[in-house]
C-alpha positions as a Markdown table, in Angstrom:
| # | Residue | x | y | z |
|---|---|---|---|---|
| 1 | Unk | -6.6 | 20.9 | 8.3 |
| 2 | Unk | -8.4 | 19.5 | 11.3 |
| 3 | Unk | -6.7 | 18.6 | 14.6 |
| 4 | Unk | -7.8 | 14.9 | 16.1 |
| 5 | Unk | -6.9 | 13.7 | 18.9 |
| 6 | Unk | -5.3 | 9.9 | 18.9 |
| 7 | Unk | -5.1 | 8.4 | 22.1 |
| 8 | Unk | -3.9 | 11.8 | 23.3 |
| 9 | Unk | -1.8 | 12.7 | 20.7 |
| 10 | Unk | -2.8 | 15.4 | 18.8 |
| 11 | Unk | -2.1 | 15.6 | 15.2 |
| 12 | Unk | -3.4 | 17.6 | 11.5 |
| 13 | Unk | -5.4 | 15.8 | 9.2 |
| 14 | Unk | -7.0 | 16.6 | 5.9 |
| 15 | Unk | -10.7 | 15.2 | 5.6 |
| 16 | Unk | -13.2 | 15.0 | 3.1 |
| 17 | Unk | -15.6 | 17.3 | 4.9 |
| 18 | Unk | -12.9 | 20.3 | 4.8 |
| 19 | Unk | -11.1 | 19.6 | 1.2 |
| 20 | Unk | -13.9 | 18.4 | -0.7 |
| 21 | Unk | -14.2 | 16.7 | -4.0 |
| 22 | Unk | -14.9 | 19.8 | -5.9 |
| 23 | Unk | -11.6 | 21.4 | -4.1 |
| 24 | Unk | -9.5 | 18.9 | -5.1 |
| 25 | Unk | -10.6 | 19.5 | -8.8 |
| 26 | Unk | -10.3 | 23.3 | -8.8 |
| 27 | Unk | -6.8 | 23.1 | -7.5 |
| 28 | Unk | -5.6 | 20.5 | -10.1 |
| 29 | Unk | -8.0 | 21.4 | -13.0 |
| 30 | Unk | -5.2 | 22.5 | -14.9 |
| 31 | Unk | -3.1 | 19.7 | -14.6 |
| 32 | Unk | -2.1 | 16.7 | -16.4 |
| 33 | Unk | -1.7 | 13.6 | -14.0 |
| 34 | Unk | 0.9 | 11.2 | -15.6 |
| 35 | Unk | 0.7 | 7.7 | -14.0 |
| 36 | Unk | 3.5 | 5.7 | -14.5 |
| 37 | Unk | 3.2 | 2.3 | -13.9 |
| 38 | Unk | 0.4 | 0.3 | -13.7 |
| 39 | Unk | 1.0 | -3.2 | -11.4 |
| 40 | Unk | -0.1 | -2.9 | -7.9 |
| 41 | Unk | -1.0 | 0.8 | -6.9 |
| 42 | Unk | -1.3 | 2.1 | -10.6 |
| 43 | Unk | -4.7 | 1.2 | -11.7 |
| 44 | Unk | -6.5 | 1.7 | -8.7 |
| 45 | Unk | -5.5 | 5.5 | -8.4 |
| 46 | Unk | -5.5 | 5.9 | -12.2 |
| 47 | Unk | -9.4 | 4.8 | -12.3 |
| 48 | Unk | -10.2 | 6.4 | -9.1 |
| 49 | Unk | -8.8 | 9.8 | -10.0 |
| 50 | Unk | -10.5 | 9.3 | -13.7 |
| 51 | Unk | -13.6 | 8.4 | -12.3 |
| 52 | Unk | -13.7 | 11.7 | -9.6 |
| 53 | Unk | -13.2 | 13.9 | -13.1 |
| 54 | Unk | -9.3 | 14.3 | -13.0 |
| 55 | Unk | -7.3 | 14.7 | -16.4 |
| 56 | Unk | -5.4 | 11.7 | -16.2 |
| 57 | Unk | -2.9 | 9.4 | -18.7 |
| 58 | Unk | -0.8 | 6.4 | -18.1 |
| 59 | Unk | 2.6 | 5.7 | -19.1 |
| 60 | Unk | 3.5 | 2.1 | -18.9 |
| 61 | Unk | 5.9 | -0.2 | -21.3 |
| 62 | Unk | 4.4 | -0.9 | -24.5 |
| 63 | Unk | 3.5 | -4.9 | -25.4 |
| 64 | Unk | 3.4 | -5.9 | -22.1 |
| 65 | Unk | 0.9 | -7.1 | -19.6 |
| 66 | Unk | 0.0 | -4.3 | -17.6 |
| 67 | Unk | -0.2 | -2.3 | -21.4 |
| 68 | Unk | -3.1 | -4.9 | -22.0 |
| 69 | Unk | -4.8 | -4.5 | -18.8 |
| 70 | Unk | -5.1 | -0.5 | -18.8 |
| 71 | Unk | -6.0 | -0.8 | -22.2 |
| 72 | Unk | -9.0 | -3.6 | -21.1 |
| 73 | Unk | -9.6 | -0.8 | -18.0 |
| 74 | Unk | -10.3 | 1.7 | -20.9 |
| 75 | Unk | -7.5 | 3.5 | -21.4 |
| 76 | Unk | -7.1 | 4.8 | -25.0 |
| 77 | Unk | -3.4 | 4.1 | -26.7 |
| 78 | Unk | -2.5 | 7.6 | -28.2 |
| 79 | Unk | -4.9 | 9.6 | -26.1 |
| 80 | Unk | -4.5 | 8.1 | -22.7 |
| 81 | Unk | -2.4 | 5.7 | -22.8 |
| 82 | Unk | 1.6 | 6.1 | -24.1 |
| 83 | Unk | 4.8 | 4.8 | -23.3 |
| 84 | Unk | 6.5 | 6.2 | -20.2 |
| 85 | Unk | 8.3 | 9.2 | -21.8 |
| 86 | Unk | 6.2 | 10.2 | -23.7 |
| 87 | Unk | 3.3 | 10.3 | -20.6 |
| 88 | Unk | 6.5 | 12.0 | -18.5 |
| 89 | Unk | 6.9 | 14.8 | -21.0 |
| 90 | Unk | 2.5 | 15.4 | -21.5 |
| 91 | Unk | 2.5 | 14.9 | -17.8 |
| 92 | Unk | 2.4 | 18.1 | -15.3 |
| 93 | Unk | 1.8 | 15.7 | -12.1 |
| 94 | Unk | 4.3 | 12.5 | -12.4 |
| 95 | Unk | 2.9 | 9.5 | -10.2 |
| 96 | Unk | 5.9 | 7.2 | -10.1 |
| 97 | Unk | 4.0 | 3.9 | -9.3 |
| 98 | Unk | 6.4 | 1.6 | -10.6 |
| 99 | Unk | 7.9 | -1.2 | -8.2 |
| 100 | Unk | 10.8 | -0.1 | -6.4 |
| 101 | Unk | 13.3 | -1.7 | -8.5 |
| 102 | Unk | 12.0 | -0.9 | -12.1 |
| 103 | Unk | 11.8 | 3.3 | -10.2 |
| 104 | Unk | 15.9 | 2.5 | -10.0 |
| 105 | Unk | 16.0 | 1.2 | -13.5 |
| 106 | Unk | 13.7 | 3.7 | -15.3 |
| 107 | Unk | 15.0 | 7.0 | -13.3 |
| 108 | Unk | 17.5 | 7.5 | -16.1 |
| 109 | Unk | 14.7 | 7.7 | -18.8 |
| 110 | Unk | 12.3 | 9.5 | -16.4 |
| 111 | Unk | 14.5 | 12.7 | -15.0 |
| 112 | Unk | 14.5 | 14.6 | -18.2 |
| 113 | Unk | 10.9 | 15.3 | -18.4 |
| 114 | Unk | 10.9 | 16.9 | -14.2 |
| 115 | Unk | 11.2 | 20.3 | -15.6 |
| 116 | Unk | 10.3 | 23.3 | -13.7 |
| 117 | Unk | 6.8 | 23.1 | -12.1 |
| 118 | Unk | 6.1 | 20.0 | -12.1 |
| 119 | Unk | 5.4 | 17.7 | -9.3 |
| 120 | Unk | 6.7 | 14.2 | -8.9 |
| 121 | Unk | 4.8 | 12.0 | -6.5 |
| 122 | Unk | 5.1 | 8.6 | -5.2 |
| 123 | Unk | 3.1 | 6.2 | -3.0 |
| 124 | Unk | 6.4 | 4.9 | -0.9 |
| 125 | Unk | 9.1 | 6.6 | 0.8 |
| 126 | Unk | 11.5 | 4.2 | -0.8 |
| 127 | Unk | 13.4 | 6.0 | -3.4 |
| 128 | Unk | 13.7 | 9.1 | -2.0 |
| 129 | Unk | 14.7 | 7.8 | 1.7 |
| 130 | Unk | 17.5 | 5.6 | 0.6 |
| 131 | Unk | 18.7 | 7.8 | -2.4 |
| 132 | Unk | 22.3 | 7.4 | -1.8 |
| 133 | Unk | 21.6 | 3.8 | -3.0 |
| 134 | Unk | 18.8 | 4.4 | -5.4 |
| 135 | Unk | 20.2 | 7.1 | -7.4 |
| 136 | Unk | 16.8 | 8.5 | -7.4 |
| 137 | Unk | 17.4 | 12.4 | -6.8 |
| 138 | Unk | 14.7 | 14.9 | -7.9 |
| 139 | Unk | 15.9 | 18.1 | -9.6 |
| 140 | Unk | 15.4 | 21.5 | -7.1 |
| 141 | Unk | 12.9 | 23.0 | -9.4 |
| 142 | Unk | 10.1 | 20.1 | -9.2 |
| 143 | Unk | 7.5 | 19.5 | -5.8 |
| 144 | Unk | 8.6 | 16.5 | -4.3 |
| 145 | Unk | 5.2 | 15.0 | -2.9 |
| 146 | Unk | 3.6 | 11.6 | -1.4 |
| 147 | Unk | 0.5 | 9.7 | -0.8 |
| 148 | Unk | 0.6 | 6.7 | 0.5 |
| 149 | Unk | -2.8 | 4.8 | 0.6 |
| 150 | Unk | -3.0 | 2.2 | 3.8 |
| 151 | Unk | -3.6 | -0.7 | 1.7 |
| 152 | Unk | -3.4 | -2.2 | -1.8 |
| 153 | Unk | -4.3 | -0.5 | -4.8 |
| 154 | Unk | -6.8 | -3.4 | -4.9 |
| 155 | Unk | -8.2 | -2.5 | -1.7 |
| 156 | Unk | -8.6 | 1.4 | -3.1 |
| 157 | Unk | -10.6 | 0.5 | -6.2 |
| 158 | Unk | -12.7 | -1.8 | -4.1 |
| 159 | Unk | -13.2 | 0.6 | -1.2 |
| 160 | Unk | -13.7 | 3.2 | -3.8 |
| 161 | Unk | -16.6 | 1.4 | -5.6 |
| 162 | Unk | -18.1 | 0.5 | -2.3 |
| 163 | Unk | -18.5 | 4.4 | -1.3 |
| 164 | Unk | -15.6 | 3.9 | 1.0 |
| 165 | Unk | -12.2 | 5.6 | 1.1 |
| 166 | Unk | -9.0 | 4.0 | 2.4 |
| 167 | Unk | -6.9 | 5.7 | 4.8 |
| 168 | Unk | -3.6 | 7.6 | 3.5 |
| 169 | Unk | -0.6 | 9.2 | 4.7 |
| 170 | Unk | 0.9 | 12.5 | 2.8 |
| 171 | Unk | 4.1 | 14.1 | 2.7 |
| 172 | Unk | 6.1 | 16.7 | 1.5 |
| 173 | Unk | 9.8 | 16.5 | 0.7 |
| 174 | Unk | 10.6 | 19.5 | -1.6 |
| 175 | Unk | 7.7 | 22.8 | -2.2 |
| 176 | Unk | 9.5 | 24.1 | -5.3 |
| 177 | Unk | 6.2 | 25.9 | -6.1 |
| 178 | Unk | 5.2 | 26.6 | -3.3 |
| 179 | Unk | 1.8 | 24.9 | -3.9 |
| 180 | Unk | 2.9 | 21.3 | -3.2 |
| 181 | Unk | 0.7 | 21.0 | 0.4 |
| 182 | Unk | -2.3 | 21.8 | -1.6 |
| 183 | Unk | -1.7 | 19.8 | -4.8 |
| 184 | Unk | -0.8 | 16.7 | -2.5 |
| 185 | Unk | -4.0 | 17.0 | -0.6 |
| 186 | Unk | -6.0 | 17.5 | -3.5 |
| 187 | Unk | -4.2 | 14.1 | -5.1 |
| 188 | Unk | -5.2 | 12.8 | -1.3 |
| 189 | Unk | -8.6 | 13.2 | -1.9 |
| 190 | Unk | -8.9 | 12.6 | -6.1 |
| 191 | Unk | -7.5 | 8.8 | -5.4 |
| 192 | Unk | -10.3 | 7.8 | -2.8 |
| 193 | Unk | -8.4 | 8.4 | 0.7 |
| 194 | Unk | -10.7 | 8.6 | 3.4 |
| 195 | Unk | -8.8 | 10.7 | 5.8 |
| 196 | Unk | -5.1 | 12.3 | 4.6 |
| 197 | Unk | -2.7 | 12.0 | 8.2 |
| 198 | Unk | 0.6 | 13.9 | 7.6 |
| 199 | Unk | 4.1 | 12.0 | 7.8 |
| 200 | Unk | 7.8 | 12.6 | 6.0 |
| 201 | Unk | 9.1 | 10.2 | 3.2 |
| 202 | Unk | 11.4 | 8.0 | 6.3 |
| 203 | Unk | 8.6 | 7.6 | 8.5 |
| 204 | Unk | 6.6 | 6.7 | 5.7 |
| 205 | Unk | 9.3 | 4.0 | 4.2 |
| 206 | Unk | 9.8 | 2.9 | 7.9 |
| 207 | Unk | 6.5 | 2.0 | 9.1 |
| 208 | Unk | 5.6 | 0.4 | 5.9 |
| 209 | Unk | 8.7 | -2.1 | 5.5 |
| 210 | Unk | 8.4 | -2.7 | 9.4 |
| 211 | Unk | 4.2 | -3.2 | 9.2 |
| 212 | Unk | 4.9 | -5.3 | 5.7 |
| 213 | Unk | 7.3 | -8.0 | 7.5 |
| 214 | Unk | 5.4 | -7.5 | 10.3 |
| 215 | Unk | 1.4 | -7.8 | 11.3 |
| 216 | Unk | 0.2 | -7.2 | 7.8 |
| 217 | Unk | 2.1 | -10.2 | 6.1 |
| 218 | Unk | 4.7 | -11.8 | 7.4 |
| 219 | Unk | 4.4 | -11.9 | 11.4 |
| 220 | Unk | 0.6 | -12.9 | 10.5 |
| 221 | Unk | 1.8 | -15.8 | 8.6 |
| 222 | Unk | 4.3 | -16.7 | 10.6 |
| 223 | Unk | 2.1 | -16.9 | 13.6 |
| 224 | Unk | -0.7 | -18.5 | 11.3 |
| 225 | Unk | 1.2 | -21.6 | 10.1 |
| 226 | Unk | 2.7 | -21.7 | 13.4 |
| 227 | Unk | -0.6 | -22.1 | 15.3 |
| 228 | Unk | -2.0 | -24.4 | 12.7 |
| 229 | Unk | 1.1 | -26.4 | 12.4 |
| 230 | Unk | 0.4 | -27.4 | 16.5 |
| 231 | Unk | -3.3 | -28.1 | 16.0 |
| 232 | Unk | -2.4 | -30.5 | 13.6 |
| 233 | Unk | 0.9 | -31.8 | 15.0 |
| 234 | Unk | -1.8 | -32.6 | 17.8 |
| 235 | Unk | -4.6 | -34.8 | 15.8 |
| 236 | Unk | -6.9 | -31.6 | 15.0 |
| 237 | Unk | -8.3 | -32.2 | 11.0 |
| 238 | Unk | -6.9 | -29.6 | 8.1 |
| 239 | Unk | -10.6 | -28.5 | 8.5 |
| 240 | Unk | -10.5 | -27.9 | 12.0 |
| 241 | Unk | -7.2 | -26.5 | 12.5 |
| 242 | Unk | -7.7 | -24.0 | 9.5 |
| 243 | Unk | -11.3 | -22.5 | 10.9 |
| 244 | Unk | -9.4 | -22.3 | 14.1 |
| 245 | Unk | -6.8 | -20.6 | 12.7 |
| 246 | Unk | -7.9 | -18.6 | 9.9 |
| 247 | Unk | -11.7 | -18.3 | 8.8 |
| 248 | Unk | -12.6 | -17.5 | 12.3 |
| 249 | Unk | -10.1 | -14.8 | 12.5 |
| 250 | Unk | -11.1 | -13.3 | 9.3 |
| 251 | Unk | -14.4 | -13.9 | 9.1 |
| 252 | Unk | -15.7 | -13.4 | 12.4 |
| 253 | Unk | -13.4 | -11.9 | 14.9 |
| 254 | Unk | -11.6 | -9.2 | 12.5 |
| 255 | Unk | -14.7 | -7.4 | 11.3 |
| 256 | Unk | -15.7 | -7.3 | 15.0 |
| 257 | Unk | -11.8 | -4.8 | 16.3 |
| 258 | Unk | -12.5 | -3.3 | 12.7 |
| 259 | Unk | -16.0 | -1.7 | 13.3 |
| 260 | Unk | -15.4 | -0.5 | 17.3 |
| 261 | Unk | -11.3 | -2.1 | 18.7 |
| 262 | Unk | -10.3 | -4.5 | 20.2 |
| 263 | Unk | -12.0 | -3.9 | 23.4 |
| 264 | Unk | -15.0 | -3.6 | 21.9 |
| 265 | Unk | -14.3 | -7.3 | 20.2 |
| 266 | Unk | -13.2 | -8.7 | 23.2 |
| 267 | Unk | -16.3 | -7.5 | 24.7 |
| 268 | Unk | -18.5 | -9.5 | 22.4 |
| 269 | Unk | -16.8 | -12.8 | 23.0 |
| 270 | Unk | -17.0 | -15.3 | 25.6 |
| 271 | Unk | -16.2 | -15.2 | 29.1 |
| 272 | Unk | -13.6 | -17.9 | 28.5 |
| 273 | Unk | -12.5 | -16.4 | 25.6 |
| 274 | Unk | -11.5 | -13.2 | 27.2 |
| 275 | Unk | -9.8 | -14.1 | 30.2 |
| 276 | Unk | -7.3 | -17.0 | 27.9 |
| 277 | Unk | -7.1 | -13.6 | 25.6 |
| 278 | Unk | -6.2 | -11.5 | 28.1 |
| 279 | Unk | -3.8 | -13.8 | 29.9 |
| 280 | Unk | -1.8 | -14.7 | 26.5 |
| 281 | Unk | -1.5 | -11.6 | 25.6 |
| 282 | Unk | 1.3 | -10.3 | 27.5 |
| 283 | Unk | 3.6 | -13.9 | 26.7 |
| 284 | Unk | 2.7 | -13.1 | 23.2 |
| 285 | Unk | 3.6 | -9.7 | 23.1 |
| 286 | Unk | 7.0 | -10.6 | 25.2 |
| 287 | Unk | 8.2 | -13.3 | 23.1 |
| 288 | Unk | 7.0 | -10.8 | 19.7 |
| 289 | Unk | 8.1 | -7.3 | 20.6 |
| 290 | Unk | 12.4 | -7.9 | 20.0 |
| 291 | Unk | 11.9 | -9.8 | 16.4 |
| 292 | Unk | 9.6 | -6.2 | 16.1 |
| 293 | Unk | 12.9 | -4.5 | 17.6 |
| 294 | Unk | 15.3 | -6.1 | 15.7 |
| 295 | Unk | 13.3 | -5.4 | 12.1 |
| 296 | Unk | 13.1 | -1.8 | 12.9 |
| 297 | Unk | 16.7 | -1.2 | 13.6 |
| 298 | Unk | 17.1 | -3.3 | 9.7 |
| 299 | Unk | 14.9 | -1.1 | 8.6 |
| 300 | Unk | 16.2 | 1.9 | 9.9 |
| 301 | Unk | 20.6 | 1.3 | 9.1 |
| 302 | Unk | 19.7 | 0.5 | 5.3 |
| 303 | Unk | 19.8 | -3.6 | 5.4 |
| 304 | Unk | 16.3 | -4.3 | 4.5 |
| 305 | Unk | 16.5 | -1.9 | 1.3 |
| 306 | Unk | 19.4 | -2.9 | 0.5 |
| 307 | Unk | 18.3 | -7.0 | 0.3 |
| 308 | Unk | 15.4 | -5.6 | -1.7 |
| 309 | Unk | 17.6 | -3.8 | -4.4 |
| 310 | Unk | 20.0 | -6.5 | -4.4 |
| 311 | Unk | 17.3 | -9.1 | -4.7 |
| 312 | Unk | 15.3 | -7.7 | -7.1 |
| 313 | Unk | 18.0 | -6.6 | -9.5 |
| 314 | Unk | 19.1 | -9.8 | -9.8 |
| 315 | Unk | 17.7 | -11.6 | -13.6 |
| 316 | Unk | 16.2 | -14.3 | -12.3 |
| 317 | Unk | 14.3 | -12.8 | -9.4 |
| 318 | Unk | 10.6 | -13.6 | -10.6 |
| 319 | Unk | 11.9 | -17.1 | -11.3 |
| 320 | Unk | 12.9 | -17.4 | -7.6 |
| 321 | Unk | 9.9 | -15.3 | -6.3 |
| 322 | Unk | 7.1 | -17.5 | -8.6 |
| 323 | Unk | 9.3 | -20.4 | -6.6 |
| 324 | Unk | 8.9 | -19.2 | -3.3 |
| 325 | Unk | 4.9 | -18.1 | -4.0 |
| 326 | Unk | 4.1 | -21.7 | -5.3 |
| 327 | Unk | 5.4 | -23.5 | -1.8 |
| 328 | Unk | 3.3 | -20.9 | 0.3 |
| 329 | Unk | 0.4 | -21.2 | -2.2 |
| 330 | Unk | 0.5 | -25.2 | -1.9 |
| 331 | Unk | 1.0 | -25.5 | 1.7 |
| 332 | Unk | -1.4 | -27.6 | 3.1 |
| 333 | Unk | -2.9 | -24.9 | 5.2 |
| 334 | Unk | -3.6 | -22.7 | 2.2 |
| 335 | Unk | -5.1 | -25.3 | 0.1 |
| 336 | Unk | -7.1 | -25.5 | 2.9 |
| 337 | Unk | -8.1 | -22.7 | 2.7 |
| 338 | Unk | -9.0 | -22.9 | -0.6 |
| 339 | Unk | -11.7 | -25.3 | 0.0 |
| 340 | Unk | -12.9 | -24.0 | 2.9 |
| 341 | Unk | -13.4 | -20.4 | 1.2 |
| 342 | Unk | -15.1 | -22.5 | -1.8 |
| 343 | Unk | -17.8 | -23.3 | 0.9 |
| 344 | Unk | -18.8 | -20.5 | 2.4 |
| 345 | Unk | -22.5 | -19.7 | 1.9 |
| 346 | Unk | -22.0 | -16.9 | -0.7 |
| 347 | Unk | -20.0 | -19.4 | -3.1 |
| 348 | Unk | -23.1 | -21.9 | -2.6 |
């Protein structure tokens, strides 16, 4: 592990340079890495960890969607590709990449096959942190193990395929083997993380509820539509107040705090451009930072797991969601968008 120093804060991470590819497989070359699940993290960490030369199978429902897609990604049924207990029993690593709510649902069916030695390993904090109300409670004898990829298991694949590697945070809640540190690393490294940052499965669940309702989806849409909704309450154009809004954001400004910060973005913009930045960004930050307060603490007591099981479980929950997804998808601003993004110079 190497010792970085954020902002003054020293902490351990585990990086390419010191756990290497060809670590990673020595460590886990005899294992079997059983992914079950394969929706929104599944596929990118199945193909990334096939393509780095791990022994990898999937387990997913038969029949279904996802079965067709792993099976179109190249997964083999009867050699690499079974139902979920049957890739749960072959399986001496068990990713549990299902949502959150089908990890409540299939638990049952899974918890036979976590005999002695094996590791069970998720990519969210979720089911272990709010056991009391998951049910989800690993037997003593198993590693207990996370990695938790910053980003979409689209965004891994991509990165991955680019050269790149995406960010990840690791944790450890039970060493029955007393090899889970290095087994978790290793799995750090095989899916395509760039750098491995240690946490614990609450901090993990915590900061990615709070960062999911907050910048990374729903305080960035809510302060989207809410700037574009003025612009064009005040005569701008959908054109107008979208580029405004979005595309210049995106496009321009975000690539910009990506490659060097913020200060290094606001040192590449205008005059006027800074000094409006600067001066808005305390009222901003004011009027933001107790609606950030207030989600933590609903985080943190249980509500905003307990919404998402409730929700979830319910039978008619994709009905409601598909519902909900078709108003945001035919807002005006996002069919905007789609036009705009049809006319960018790489789509001409």
């Amino acid at each position: 592990m190497a010792e970085m120093n954020f902002g003054g804060v020293v902490e351990q991470v585990a990086t390419r340079d010191e756990f290497p590819l060809e670590k990673a497989r020595e460590v886990l070359k005899d294992e079997t890495i059983a992914v079950i699940g394969y929706g929104v993290q599944g596929p990118g960490q199945a193909l990334n960890l096939r393509d780095n030369g791990f022994n990898v199978i999937i387990g997913q429902r038969k029949g279904g969607k996802t079965w067709e897609k792993a099976i179109a990604d190249g997964w083999v049924p009867g050699e690499t590709l079974f139902d979920i207990e049957e890739a749960a029993e072959k399986g001496t690593i068990i990713q549990y990449l299902l949502s959150d709510a089908a990890q409540i649902e299939v638990w049952p069916r899974l918890k036979p096959y976590l005999t002695a030695g094996k590791a069970l390993y998720f990519s969210h904090g979720f089911g272990i942190t709010y056991k009391e109300r998951t049910g989800i409670v690993p037997p003593a004898d198993v590693d207990v193990i996370l990695v938790a990829p910053k980003g979409s298991g689209t965004s891994l694949r991509r990165m991955f395929l680019e050269g790149r590697g995406l960010n990840s945070s690791y944790a450890i809640f039970q060493d029955a083997t007393g090899r889970a540190k290095e087994r978790v690393v290793a799995l750090g490294i095989g899916v395509g993380s760039g750098y491995l940052f240690e946490t614990d499965f609450k901090r993990e669940v915590y900061s990615d509820l709070t960062g999911e309702r907050g910048t990374l989806m729903g305080a960035i849409q809510g302060i989207l539509l809410a700037q574009y909704e003025v612009l064009r309450e005040n005569g701008h154009s959908p054109s107008e107040a979208f580029n405004e809004t979005v595309e210049e954001l995106t496009q321009s400004l975000m690539p910009l705090f990506a490659e060097n910060g913020m200060d290094w973005m606001y040192a590449n913009c205008s005059t006027t451009a800074q000094r409006g930045a600067l001066d808005w960004m305390g009222p901003f930050h004011d009027a933001t930072k107790p609606v950030f307060q207030k989600l933590y603490s609903e985080v943190a007591n249980g509500n905003e797991a307990q919404r998402s099981i409730d929700t979830n479980s319910q039978p008619d929950y994709r009905e409601k969601l598909e519902v909900e997804l078709k108003a945001l998808r035919e807002s005006e601003m996002w069919r905007t968008g789609e036009v705009v993004r049809k006319l960018r110079p790489e789509n001409n």
